[in-house]
C-alpha positions, 0 to 999 in steps of 0.5 A: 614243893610237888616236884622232885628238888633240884639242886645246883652245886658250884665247887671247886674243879680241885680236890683242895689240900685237906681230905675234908673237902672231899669228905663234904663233897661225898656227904653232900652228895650223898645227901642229895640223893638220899633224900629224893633231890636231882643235882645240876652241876658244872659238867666236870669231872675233877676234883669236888665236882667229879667227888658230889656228882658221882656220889650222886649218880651212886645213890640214885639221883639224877645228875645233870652236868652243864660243861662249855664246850671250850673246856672240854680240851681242859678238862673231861666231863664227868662220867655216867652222867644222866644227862650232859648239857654243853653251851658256848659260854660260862654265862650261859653255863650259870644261866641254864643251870640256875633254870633247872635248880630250885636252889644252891649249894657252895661248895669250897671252891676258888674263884670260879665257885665264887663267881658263881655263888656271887651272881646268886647272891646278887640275884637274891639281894636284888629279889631278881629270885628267890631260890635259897643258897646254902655254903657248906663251910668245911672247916670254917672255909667261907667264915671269913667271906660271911664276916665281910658280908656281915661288915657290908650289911653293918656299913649300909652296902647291903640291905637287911634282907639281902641274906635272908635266903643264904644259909652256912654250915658245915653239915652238908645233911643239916644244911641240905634239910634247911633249904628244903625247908625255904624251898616250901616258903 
């Protein structure tokens, strides 16, 4: 890849219960910005995504929040921002930020982190793209979501391919070098 990497992360607008999610957060910010990528994110400044998007800014990336303008009554954008992008709608949140990201990262996060993660999934299970998506799962967080996907795939709901470009771990470093790797296939 000759440009610089972006990445988009969807995560939780809350901090979670546990210390870990936060701690995932700063490491994967951390990561991103150590090894020369830029972050696009939801735009807010609460919990995971406040956490990944300023560790971010502080080690030097450049950080692009993407907020509907209807959530900003809500929730405050993030601070410091190199660049805050508003848009009328959660579809059009997800579509300018999947422009401007060469690949993903999930977070722990409810169900919008969800819904989000999902429509790249669909994305990449339909070769509609082929930018790979990576699930930090704290704690084992998303395993069970993985062990559905896996019974889908075994029952016939998902072709064999159609997680070829997804990886989970719980080191956000570790993760983050094996998508950069995908992103040179």
């Amino acid at each position: 890849m000759s440009k610089k990497p972006t990445f988009c992360v969807f995560c939780g607008s809350r901090p979670g219960n546990s210390p870990q999610y936060a701690a995932a957060a700063r490491a994967l910010g951390d990561a991103i910005a150590r090894r020369g990528c830029d972050l696009v994110f939801g735009g807010g400044n609460g919990g995971l995504m406040g956490i990944v998007s300023q560790t971010a800014l502080a080690g030097g990336a450049s950080v692009t929040g993407v907020i509907p303008t209807f959530l900003l009554g809500r929730e405050a954008p993030a601070g410091n921002l190199t660049k805050l992008e508003h848009c009328e709608s959660f579809a059009e949140r997800k579509a300018r930020m999947a422009e401007l990201a060469d690949g993903f990262f999930v977070l722990p996060g409810g169900i919008g982190t969800l819904e989000e993660a999902f429509e790249v999934l669909t994305n990449l299970s339909i070769d509609r793209t082929r930018k790979p998506i990576g699930f930090v799962s704290t704690g084992g967080y998303y395993d069970p979501l993985f062990r559905m996907l896996e019974t889908a795939q075994k029952e016939g709901f998902l072709g064999d391919g159609a997680l070829s470009r997804v990886r989970v771990k719980e080191d956000p470093e570790a993760l983050l070098a094996e998508l950069l790797e995908l992103l040179d296939d």
